[in-house]
N, C-alpha and C positions, 0 to 999 in steps of 0.2 A: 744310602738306603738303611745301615745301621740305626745313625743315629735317630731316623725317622722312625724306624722300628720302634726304640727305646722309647722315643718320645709318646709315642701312640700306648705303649704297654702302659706308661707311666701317669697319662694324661686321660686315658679314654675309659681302658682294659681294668686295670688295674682298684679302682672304686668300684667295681661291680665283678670282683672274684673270678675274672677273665684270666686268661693265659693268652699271647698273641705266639702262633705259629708259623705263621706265611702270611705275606703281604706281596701284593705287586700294584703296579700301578699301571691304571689304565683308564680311557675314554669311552664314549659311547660309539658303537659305529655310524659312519655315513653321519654327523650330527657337528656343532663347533666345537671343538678341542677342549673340552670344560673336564680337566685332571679329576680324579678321582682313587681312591684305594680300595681293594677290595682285601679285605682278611679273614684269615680261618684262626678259631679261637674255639677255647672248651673251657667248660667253669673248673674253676680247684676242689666246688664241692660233690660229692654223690648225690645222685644221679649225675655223672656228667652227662652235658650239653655241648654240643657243635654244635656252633654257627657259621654262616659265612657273614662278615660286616663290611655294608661300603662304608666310606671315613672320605668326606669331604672338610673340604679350608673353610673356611669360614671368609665371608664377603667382607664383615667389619674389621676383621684381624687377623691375626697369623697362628690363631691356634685351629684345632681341629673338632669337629662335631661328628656326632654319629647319624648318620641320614638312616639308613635302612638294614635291617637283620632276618636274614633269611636261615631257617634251622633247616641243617644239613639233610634228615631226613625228608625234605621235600622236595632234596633236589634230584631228578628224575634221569638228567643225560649231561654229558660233558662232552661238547660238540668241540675237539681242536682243531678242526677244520682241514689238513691235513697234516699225515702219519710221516711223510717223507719230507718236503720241500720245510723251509722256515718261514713261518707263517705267526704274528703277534698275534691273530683276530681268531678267539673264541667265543664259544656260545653257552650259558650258562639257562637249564630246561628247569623254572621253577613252577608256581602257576601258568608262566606266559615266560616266552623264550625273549633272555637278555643277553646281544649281542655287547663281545666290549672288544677294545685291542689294545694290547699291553705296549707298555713303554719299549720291552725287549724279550725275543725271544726264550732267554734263557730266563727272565721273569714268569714268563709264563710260563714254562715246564715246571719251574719248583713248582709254582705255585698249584699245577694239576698234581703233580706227584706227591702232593701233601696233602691234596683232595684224595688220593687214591689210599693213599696210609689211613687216613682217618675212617675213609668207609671200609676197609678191609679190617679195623679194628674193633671199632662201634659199631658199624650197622650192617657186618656180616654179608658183603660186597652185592647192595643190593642199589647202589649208581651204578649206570651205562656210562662205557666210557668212550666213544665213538671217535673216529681217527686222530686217536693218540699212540704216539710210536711205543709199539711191545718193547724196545730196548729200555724204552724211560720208564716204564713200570717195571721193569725186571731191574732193575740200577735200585728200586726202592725195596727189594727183598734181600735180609739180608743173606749170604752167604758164608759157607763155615761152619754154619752151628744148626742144629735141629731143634731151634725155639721156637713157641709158637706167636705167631704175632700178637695174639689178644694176650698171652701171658707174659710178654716180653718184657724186659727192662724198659720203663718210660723212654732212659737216655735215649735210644734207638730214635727216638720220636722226638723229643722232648730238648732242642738245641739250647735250650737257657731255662731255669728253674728260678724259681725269686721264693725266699724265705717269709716265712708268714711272717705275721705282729709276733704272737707265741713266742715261737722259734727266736725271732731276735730279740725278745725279753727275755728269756731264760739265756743266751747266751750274754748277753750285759750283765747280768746280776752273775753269772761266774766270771767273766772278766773282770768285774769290779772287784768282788772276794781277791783275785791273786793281779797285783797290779805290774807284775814282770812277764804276765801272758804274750804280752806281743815282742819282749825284750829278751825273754827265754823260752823257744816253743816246748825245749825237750823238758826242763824243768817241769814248765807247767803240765805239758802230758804225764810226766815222771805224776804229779800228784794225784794229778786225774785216776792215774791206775790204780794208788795206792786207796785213795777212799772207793774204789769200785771193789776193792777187796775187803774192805773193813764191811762192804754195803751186805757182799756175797757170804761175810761171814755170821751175819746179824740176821739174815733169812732164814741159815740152817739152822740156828739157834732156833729161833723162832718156831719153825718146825718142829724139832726135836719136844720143846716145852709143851706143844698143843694133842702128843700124842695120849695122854693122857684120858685129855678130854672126848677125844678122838671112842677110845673105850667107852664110855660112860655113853654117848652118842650114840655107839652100833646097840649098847645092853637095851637104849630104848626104846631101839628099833625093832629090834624081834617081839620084845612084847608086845609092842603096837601091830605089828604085822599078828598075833597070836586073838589080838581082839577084834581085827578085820576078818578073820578066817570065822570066828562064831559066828561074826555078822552074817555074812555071807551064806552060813547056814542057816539061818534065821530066815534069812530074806528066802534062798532057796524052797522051803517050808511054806512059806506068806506064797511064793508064787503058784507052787501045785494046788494050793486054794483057790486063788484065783481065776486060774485055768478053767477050771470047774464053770467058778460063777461068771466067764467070759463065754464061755459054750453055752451055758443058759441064757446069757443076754444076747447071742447072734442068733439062735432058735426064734427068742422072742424078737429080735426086732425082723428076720426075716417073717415071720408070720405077719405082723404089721404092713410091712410091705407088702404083699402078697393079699390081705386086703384092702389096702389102699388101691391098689393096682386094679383089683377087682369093681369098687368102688367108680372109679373111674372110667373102667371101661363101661359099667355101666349106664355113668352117666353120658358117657357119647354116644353110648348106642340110644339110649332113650332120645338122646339130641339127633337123632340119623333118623327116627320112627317120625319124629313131632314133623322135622321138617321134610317128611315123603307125603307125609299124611296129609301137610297142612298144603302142601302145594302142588299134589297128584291124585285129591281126592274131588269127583267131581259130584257136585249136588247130584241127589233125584229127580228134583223140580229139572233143571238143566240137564237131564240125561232124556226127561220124560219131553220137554221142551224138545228135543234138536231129535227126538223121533218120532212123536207124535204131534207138534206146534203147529199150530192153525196161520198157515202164512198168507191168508186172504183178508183176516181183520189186524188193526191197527194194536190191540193189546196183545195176539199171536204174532205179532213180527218184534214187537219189543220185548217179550220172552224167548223170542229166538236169537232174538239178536245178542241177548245178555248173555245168554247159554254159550252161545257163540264164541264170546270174546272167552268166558270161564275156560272154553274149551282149548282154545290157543294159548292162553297163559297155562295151562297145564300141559300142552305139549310143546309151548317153549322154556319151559322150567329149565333152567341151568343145572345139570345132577353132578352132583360133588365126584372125585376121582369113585370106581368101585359100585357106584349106584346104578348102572346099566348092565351091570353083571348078577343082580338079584330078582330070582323067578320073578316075584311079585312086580316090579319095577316093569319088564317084560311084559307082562302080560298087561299091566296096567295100560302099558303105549300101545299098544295090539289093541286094545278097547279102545282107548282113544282116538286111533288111526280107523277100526269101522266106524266108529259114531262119524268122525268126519266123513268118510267115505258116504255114508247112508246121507246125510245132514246135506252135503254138497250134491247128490244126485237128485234129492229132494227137489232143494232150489232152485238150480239149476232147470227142473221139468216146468216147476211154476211158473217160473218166469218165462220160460217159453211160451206156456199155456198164453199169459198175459200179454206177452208179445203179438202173438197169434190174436185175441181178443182185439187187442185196442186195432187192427189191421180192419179186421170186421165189425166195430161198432164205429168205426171214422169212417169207411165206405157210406153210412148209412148214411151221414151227414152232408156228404157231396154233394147233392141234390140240390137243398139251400144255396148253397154255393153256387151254382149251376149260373144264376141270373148274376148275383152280384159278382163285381171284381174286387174279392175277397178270398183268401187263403183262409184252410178250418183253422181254429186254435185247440195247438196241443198242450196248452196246460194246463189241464184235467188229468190230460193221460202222463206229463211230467210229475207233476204232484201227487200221484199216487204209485208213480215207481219211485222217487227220490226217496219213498218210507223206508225200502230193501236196499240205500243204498250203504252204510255200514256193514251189511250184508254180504255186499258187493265185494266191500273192500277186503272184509274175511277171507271171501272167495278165491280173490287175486292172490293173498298171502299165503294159502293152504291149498289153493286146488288151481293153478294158475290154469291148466288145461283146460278145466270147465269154462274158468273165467272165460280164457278166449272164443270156445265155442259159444257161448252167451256174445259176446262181443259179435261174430260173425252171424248167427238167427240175429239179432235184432236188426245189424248192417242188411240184411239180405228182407226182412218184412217189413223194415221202414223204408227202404231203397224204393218196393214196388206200391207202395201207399204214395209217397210223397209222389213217385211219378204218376199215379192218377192224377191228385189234387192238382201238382203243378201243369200238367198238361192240360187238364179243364179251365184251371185259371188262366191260360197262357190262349186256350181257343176261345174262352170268352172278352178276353182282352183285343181279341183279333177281330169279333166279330163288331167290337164296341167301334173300332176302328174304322173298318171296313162300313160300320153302316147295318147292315144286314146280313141274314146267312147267304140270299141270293148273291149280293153284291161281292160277298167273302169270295164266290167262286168263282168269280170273274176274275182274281187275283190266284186264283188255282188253291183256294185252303180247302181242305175235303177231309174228313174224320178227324179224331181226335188228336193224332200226332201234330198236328196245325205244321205242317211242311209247306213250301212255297213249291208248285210245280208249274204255275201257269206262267206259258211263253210271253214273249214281249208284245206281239200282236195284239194278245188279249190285254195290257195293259195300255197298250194305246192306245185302245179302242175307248178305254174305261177316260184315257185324258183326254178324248175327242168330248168324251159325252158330260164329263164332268168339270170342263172347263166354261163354258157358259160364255164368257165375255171376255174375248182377247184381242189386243191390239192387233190394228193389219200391221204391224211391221214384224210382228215374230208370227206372224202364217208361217215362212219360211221354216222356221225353228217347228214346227209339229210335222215335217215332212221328213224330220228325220228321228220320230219317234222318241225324242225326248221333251218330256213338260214342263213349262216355264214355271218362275217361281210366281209372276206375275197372276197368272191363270186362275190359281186356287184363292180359295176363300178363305182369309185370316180366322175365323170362326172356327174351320176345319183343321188347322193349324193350332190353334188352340186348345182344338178338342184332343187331340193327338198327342199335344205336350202333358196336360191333364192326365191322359192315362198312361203315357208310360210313367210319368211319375209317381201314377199310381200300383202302376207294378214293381219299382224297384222300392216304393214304401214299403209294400207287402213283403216283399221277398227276404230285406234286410232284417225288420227283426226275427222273423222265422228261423232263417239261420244263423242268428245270432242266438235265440231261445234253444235250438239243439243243440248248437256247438257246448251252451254253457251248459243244459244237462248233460248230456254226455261225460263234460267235465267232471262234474258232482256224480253223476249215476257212475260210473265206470273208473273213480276216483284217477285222471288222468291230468298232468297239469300241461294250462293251455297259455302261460304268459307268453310272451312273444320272444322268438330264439332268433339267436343273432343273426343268422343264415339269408332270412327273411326273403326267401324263396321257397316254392312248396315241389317238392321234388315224390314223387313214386318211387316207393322202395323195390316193389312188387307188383306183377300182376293182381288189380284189387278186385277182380270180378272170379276170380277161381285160385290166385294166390293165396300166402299165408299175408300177416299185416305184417311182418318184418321177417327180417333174415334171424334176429337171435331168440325167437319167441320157441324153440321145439328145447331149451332147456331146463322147460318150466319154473324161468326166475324173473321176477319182475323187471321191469324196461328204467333204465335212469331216465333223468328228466328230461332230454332233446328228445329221445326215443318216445318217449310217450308225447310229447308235442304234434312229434309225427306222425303219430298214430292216431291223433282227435282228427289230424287234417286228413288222414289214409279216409280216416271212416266219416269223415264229412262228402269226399271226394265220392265216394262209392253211393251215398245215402240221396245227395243231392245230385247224382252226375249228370240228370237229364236238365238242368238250369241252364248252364251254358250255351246247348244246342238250341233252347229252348227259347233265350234271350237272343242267339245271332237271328234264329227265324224271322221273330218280332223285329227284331232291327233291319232285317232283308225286306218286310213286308214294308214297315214304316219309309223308307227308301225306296219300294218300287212306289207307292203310293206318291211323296213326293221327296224329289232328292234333297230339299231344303228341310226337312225333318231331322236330316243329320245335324245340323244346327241346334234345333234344343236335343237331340241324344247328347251330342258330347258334351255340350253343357252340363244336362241333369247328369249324365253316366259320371262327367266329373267329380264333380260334388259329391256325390257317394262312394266315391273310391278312395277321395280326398276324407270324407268323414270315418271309411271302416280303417282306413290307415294310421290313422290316429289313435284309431281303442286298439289294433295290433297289426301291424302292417304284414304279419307272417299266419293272416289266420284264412282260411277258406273263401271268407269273401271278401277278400281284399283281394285276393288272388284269383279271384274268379271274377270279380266285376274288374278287375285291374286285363285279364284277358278279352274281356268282352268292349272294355276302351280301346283295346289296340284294333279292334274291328270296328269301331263306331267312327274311330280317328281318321283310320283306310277309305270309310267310305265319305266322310269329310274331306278328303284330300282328292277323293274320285269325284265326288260333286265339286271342289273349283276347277279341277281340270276339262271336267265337260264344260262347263263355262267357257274357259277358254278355250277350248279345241271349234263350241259351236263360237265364237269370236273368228277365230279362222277362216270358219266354214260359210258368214255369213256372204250372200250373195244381192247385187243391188241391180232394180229396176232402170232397165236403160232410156225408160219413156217416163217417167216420172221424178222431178226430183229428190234430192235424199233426208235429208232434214235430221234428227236427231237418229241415230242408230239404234237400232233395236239393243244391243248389247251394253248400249250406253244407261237407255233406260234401264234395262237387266241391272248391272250393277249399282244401278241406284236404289232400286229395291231389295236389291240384297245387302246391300251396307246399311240403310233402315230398319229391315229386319232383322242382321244380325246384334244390331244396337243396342235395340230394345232388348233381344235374346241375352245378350254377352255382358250386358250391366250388374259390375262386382262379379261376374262369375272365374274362378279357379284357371280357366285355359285361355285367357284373353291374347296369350304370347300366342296361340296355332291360327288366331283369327287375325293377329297383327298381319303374319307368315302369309297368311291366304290374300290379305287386302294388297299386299305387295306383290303380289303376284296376279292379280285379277289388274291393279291397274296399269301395270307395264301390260298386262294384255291389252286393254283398252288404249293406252296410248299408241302403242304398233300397230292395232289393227283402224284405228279411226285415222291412221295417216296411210294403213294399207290402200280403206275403202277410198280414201280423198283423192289420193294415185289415179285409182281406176274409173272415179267419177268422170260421167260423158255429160250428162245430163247439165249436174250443177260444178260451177265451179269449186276446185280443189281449195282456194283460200274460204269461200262457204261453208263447205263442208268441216274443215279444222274451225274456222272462226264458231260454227255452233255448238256443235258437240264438243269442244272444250269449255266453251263458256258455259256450257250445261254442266256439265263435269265439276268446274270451279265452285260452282252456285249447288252445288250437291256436300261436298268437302268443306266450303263455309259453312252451310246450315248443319250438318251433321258432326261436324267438330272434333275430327277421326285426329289423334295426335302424333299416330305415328305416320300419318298422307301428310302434313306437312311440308314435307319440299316437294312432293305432285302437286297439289294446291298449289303451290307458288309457281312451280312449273307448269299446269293447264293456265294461269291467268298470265303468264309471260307470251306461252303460246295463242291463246284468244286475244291479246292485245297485238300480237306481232301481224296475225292473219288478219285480224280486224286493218291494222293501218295499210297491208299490201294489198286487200280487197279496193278500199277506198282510191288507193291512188290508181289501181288496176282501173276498175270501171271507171272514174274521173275521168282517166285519160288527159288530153290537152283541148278543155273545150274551146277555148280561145284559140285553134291549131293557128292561122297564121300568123297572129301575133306572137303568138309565144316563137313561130320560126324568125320575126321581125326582128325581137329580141336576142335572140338566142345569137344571131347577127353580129349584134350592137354587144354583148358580153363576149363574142369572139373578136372583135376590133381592140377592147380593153385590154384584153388577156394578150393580144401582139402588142402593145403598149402606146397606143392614143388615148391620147386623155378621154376622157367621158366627158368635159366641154366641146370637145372638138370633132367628137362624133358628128354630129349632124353637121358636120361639114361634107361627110360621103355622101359621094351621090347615091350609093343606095342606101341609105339612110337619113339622108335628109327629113324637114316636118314634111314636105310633101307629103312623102311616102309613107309615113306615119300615120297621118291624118286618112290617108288613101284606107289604111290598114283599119285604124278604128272604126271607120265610118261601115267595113261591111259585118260588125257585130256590134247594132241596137239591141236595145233592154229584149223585145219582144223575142229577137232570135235565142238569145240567152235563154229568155224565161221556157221558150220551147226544148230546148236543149237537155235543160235541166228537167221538165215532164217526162220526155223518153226517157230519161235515166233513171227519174223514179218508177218509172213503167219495171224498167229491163233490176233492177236489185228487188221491187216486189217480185218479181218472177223467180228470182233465186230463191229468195229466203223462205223458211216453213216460217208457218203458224204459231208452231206451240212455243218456238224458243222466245217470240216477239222481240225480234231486234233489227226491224226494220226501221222506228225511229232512232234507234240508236247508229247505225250505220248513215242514215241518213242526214245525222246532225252532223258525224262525224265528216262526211262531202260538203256539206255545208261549210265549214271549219276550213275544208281542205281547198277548194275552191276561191275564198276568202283572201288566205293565205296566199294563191297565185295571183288576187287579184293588186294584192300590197305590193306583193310585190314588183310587178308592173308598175303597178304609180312609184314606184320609189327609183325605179331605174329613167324611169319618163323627167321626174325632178332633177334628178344628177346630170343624164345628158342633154334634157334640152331646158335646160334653166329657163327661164322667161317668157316662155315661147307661149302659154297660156293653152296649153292642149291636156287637154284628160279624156276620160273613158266616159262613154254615153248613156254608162248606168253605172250606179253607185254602189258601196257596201249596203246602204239600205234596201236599195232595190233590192239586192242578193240573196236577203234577207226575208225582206215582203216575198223576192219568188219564192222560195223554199217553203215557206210557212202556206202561201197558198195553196201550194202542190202537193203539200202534205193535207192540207185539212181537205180537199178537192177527194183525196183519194179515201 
């Protein structure tokens, strides 16, 4: 380790004025065994410097490099890890904690205990030295003597000492002078002495001869000291004058100051007057305006309104810290606050006044109204409030209070105006419907409220009378007070689609025309809120319009959304009642008018939903669909239940069924209705369900038929049914279409063979014989070798069915299927072809078994396919 030392002093240290003190050698921990040195060194020059330096080997050779130098004072803790056991592995606390472990124990104590000497020297014990054994720090003080370590002899410290450059040139140039130095020490010291004495004696000399000069030095000094002392009086003199003209120059510059200062203040004060003046001062015109201002003409409301706003910006002025603590200031806002006060009760009255007016000069108007179905227009009375409506908005900002009472008088005078107008439009609507005022009360409408009160009696009475021409097969269906759709007059149906859709034209922009004043007059925003439900905050007929309005601060924007729809709800709320009425009437009148309601009511809910689906009448005609829809769903269900209920003549036959026809004129009608309209999906819903009713109950009635037979009955009214679904071209009856014409074809072929029967009966039993001999396995040549089946018996068998018995046979049969079938379906020669066909068919068949078992034998049937043919045709055209 010596020589490594030396090597390192000599190689490393020693080019850069290092001293090497302690070395040990060690690794990194936990890492590959890569040697490394760690040294403590201090420079030779002032200031010294401590370091600690690692000193690695070099990869290409065997000398050494310096990697990294860390100056002592950085370093924070000397972790030994522990105080008692032996332990190589320390922690050295720089920027960032470097664990190393020394080659040996006793390496690494020197090397702490020379860490410890050097910070107790230099840096005044200011490293932590953490579980390092107190013995080995106490080993490095020394004992005996009362030195202090930072004073102490180097040696203490300092194990090896190297001679500068200097030093070993001055001692070569005296070795070279005496060439027996190393051959005689005492000699040579013996010289040494002697010239140290000739040195000591040539100083004093030297002394002694300077004392001289020494005299002559001090004599001129005192005099010079003698010409500082005048000075000094001089100056002394220079400064009491001074004094003087200092006390005059601080008088004068403090007076300077003191107006400047003055200066100053007064220019801020003048700057505090300009800007009270310039934006707390309010015109005469504008003071004369907001108390005297003619608020009924159009140049008095735009002098009030400018006054107005002067007024607000002067009592929303921003006043600087100290400005509301100046009488004038005070009292200014005190004027302010009456002029407002005065200014807002003003307006407030007027507009009431005007409220109150337009209530009384739109009554006068109603009249006109009276005849047509026509709602008044208020935008005469809009366009001359929207003049006061920046007015308005002042009001809201400064007087919210009034504001709201203005909001609730016009809520509360437009509420009972609108519900005259709309009640008179709503009874003249009624009566356009009805016909007359007489005929209205047969339906129970009686004064102005237009309520429905008349019982069902009286409406039956009215579908007795107003029915005119109805088929005998739904007689049935008026005995249980409900009216066919058949019955009524298309015309009337027409008439009735025409006016309601002349009442929700009327009604839609009206409330769409208030809604948006309202917006504009009462400056409230009505875009559409996400909510998109209209919800009551409050009771709105004696409530306040919101829960946060008693702190007199304006509504954010949902709030006020709310509140267009609060006061739409309150202004219009006789509409709704107003509209189910007309919809109860239109329904008892006839229940197939639900038909175009939900159509038209669609399309207008579908239209307000689009300009904002969270506005009043979205929400209100969106309530009065869910009633239109109810009694849409109440109308197929009577359908069906009278399906049910319908009951059949046991002495007449049945023919097409009333409800068969029903449906075919309501699938016609709603055709034409439902064409591109909005709810086609609730009419799909209804057809599926009207015709699973039709299919149950036309196999119910077929069941219970006495009269006519059960394949009849299915074979016509599906074929009806089939020929209803082709022509009408309904997309979602597509697999009923395919299923009415499966069932019409299945019923058609079990008719046919039903009535056929076996006209040829014993033949066909001769037969049926001669196929059971086959089937036990005799040939079919060798049949006619049985004796009961021999040609005798054959011939026996033909000969009792001649052409003419035939041709009778088949008469009664066209007799007995006339007798089934109705009229209107006319598919008497279609069934009749169809026997024809089937008849035919048994008769091939016959010959074909006659050819296989009696080959040769020369026997056929005493009429031919032609004849078969010529009968049928006869017997048809005969009938």
């Amino acid at each position: 380790m010596t020589a490594i030392k030396h090597a390192l002093q000599r190689d490393i240290f020693t080019p850069n004025d290092e001293r090497l003190l302690s070395i040990v050698n060690v690794c990194k921990a936990g890492k590959k065994k890569k040697n490394c040195f760690l040294c403590a060194t201090v420079t030779t020059e002032r200031p010294v410097q401590v370091k600690v330096v690692k000193v690695k080997k070099s990869d290409k050779g065997d000398f050494y490099k310096r990697q990294i130098a860390w100056a002592l004072r950085d370093l924070a803790v000397v972790d030994a890890k522990d105080a008692i056991k032996e332990n190589p592995e320390f922690d050295l606390h720089f920027e960032k904690i470097y664990k190393w472990v020394a080659s040996s124990t006793a390496e690494k104590n020197a090397f702490i205990s020379c860490i410890w000497k050097l910070n107790q020297r230099y840096l005044r014990k200011k490293i932590d030295f953490v579980n390092v054994s107190s013995q080995l720090l106490e080993e490095s003080v020394p004992s005996g003597e009362n030195q202090s370590v930072t004073g102490g002899d180097e040696e203490a410290v300092d194990e090896y000492q190297e001679l500068n450059a200097r030093e070993e040139q001055d001692i070569e140039i005296m070795m070279e002078g005496c060439e027996y130095a190393i051959s005689n020490a005492e000699a040579f010291a013996e010289k040494l002495s002697r010239e140290l004495q000739v040195l000591d004696g040539a100083n004093i000399q030297s002394i002694m001869a300077s004392e001289k000069q020494v005299n002559i030095l001090m004599k001129l000094l005192d005099e010079a000291l003698k010409e500082v002392d005048q000075i000094e009086l001089k100056l002394s003199s220079y400064e009491e004058m001074l004094q003087s003209v200092k006390e005059q120059m601080d008088q004068i510059s403090e007076s300077n100051h003191l107006i400047h200062l003055s200066n100053t203040n007064n220019v801020k004060l003048l700057s505090e007057i300009e800007f009270l003046v310039n934006h707390m001062d309010l015109a005469k015109g504008h003071i004369k305006a907001l108390q005297e201002g003619d608020l009924a003409s159009s140049r008095g409301i735009e002098a009030c309104t400018n006054a107005a706003d002067a007024l607000l910006q002067c009592m929303n002025v921003a006043l600087r810290p100290g400005h509301d603590m100046l009488l004038a200031v005070k009292q200014q806002q005190q004027r302010f606050s009456d002029l407002r006060e005065h200014f807002a009760r003003r307006l407030a009255s007027h507009l009431n006044n005007v409220f109150v007016q337009q209530g009384h000069d739109q009554s006068s108007t109603l009249a006109q109204h009276s005849v047509e179905l026509t709602l008044p227009n208020h935008h005469p009375f809009h366009r001359d409030l929207l003049r006061y409506a920046k007015l308005m908005e002042w009001l809201k900002s400064t007087d919210y209070g009034k504001y709201e009472g203005l909001t609730k008088n016009y809520m509360d005078y437009l509420s009972r105006l609108y519900e005259r107008e709309i009640k008179d439009f709503f009874e003249v609507a009624k009566i356009k419907m009805t016909g007359t005022t007489k005929e209205s009360k047969k339906f129970g409408l009686h004064g102005s409220s237009g309520k429905l009160t008349g019982s069902t009696s009286s409406l039956n009475k009215l579908s007795v009378q107003s029915s005119g021409n109805r088929r005998s097969q739904s007689s049935s269906l008026l005995d249980m007070g409900n009216m066919s759709a058949s019955d009524l007059d298309v015309a009337d149906r027409t008439k009735f689609d025409k006016i309601f859709e002349q009442v929700l034209s009327e009604l839609e922009p009206l409330c769409l025309a208030e809604q948006d004043f309202i917006s504009k007059f009462f400056k409230l925003q009505q875009h559409q809120s996400i909510s998109g439900t209209m919800t009551e905050a409050e009771d709105l007929d004696g409530g306040t319009l919101s829960r946060q309005h008693n702190s007199g601060t304006p509504l954010p924007v949902s709030s006020e959304r709310d509140m267009i729809r609060q006061m739409m709800i309150k202004i219009f709320r006789c509409i709704e009642p107003e509209l189910n009425n007309l919809i109860a009437l239109g329904d008892k009148i006839d229940s197939f008018n639900s038909l175009y309601m939900l159509v038209k009511m669609s399309h207008h809910v579908w239209t307000a939903q689009n300009v904002d689906p969270a506005s009043f009448l979205s929400t209100t005609l969106g309530n009065v669909l869910v009633t239109v829809k109810r009694n849409f769903d109440k109308c197929i269900s009577n359908q069906i239940r009278q399906m049910e209920e319908v009951k059949i003549s046991k002495k007449s036959k049945v023919g097409i069924l009333p409800f068969v026809a029903e449906f075919e004129e309501f699938a016609g009608l709603a055709e034409s209705i439902f064409k591109n309209a909005e709810r086609r999906g609730d009419l799909d819903k209804a057809y599926t369900k009207l015709i699973r009713g039709v299919f149950v109950n036309v196999e119910k009635v077929a069941n219970e038929s006495q009269k006519t037979p059960r394949d009849v009955v299915m074979m016509e009214n599906f074929h009806h049914i089939f020929a209803t679904l082709s022509r009408l071209k309904i997309s979602c009856l597509e697999a009923e279409k395919k299923e009415a014409k499966q069932k019409y074809t299945d019923h058609l072929q079990s008719y046919v063979i039903y009535s056929l029967g076996q006209p040829l009966e014993k033949l066909n039993h001769f037969f049926e014989g001669v196929e059971a001999r086959v089937a036990q396995g005799i040939r079919e040549e060798e049949v006619s070798y049985q004796l009961a089946f021999n040609k005798q018996e054959l011939r026996k068998v033909i000969k009792e069915y001649p052409g003419k018995e035939v041709k009778k046979g088949l008469d009664n049969l066209y007799k007995k299927v006339d007798k089934h079938l109705c009229e209107e379906e006319n598919l008497l020669q279609v069934v009749w072809h169809s026997m024809q066909d089937e008849f035919i068919r048994q008769y091939k068949h016959f010959e074909g078994l006659i050819a296989r078992c009696y080959p040769g034998s020369g026997i056929t049937m005493e009429f031919t396919i032609q004849d078969i043919l010529d009968y049928c045709s006869s017997i048809a055209q005969s009938h």
